[in-house]
C-alpha positions as a printed Julia matrix, in Angstrom:
180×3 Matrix{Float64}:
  13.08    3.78   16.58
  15.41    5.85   18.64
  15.31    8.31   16.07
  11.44    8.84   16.39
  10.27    6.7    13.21
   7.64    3.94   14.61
   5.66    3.52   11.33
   7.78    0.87    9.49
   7.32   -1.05    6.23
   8.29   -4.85    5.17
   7.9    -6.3     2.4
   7.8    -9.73    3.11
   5.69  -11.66    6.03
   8.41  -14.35    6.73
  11.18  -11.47    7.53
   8.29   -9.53    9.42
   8.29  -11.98   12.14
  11.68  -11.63   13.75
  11.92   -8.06   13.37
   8.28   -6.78   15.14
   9.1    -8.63   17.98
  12.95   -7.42   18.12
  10.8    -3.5    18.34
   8.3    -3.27   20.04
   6.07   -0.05   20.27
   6.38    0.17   16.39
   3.46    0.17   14.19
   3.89   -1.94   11.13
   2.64   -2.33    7.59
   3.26   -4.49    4.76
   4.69   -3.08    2.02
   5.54   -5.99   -0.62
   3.01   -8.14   -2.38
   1.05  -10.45   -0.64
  -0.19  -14.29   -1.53
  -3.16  -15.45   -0.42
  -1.77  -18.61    1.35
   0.48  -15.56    3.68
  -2.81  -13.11    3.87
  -3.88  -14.58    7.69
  -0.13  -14.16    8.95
   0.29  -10.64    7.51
  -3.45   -9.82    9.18
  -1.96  -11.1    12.54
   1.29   -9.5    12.06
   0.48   -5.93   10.38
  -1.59   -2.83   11.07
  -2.11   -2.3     7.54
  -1.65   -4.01    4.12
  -0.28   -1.62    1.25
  -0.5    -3.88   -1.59
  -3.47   -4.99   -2.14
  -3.91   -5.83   -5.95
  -6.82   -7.72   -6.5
 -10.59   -7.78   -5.3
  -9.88  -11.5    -4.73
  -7.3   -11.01   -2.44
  -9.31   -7.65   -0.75
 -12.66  -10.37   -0.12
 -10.07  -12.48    1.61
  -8.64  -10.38    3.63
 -11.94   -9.13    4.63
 -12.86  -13.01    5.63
  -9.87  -13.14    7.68
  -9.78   -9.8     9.26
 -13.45  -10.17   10.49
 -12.45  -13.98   11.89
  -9.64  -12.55   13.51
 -11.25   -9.54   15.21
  -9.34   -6.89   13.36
 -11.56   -4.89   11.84
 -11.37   -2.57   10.2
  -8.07   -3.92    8.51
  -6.37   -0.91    7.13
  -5.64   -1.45    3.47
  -4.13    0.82    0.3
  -5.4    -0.43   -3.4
  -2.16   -1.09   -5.02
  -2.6     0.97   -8.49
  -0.75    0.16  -11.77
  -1.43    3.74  -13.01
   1.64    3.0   -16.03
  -0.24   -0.5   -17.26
   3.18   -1.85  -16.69
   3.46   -5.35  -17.54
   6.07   -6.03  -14.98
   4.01   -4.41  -11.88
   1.12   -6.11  -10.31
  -2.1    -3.64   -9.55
  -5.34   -2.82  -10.51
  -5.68   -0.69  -13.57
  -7.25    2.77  -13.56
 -10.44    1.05  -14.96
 -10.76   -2.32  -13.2
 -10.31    0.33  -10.05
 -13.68    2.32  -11.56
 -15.35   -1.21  -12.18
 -14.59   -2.55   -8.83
 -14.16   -0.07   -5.88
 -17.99   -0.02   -5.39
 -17.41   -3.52   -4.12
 -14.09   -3.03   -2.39
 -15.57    0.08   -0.22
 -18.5    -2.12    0.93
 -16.05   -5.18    2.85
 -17.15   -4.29    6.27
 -14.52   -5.57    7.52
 -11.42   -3.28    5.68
 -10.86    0.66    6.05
  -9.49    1.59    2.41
  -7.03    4.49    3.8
  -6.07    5.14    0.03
  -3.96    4.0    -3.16
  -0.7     3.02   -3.26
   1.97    2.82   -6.67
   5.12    1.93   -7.73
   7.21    4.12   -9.74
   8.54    4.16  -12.82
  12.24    2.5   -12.12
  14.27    4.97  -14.45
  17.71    6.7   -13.76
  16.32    9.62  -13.11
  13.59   10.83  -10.73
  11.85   13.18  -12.37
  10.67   10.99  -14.97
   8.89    8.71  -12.23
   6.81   12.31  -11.6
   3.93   11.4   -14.43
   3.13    8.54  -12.49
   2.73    9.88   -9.07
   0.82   12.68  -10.6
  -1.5     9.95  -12.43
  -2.18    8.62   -8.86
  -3.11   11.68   -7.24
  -5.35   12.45   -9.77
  -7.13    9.1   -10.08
  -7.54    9.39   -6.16
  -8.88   12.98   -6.36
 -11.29   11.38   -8.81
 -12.17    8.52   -7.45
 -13.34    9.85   -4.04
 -15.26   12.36   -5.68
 -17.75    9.77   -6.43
 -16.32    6.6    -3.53
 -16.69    8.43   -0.08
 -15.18    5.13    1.12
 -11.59    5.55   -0.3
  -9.3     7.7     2.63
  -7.28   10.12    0.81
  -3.84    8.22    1.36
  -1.26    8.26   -1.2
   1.38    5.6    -0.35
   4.43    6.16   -3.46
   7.61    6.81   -3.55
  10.45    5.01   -2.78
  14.44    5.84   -2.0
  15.21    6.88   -5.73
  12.2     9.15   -6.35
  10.49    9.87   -2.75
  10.98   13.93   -3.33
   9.37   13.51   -6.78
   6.34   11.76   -4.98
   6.08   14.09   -2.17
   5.65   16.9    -4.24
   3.18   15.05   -6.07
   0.93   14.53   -2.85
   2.34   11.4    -1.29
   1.58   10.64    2.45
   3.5     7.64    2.55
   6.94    6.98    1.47
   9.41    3.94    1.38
  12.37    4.63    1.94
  14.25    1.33    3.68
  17.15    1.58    1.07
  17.98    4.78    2.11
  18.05    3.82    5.91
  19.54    0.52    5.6
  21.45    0.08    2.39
  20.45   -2.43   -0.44
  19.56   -5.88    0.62
């Protein structure tokens, strides 16, 4: 904070707690997954929600964002652009299926698509999926005036890769603060 960064990630609600209230003035979103059960916490607790993976999990957070009075609820569509079988996300196609339904919760703002990279030794090889996600975005609000233009990818290991590739949001706690 005293180095001018206010827009901080977490990835998990429990450890949000203690740490928003230790900083205040900081603007917060959630950057891990998120279970349903924890989806009224993170609402309370975050300005936006990065990983949302699911139209299930979008029409609750929609529920509980218009109970709560905090609308709109920024979210990012978490995207798993590689079909890998160890990352959560919509595919490219349920995303075509489903974001006609996603853009009209009234009570959500979808700022944009989010992605994890590939997790390879070297950087440039987590390029083709960054790229994938730009593209798919470009594509996707072409015909979706609802999706924001947000690219949130890139983490510690590959953030310059992702930048170059269009990201506007990067994650780079490991860099900052070490490895957990």
């Amino acid at each position: 904070m005293e180095a001018g960064l206010t827009l901080l990630g977490e990835n998990r609600v429990q450890e949000a707690e203690s740490k928003i209230g230790a900083l205040p003035g900081a603007r917060w979103h959630l950057i891990g997954p998120l279970q349903s059960n924890k989806a009224r916490r993170a609402i309370e607790l975050f300005e936006v929600v990065e990983s949302v993976d699911s139209v299930g999990l979008a029409r609750r957070l929609d529920r509980l964002a218009g109970e709560l009075g905090r609308t709109p609820l920024g979210i990012y569509l978490q995207v798993n652009v590689d079909r890998d079988a160890n990352k959560s996300g919509f595919t490219s196609e349920d995303l075509d299926r489903e974001l006609g339904e996603l853009a009209g919760l009234p009570n959500l703002s979808l700022l944009g698509l989010m992605t994890v990279g590939r997790l390879v030794a070297d950087p440039e090889l987590a390029r083709p999926t960054f790229a994938r996600l730009r593209d798919l975005s470009g594509r996707l609000r072409q015909t979706h005036a609802g999706l924001g233009a947000g690219l949130s990818m890139g983490m510690s290991g590959d953030y310059a890769m992702a930048v170059e590739e269009g990201a506007t949001l990067i994650r780079v706690g490991r860099a900052l603060f070490g490895a957990r």
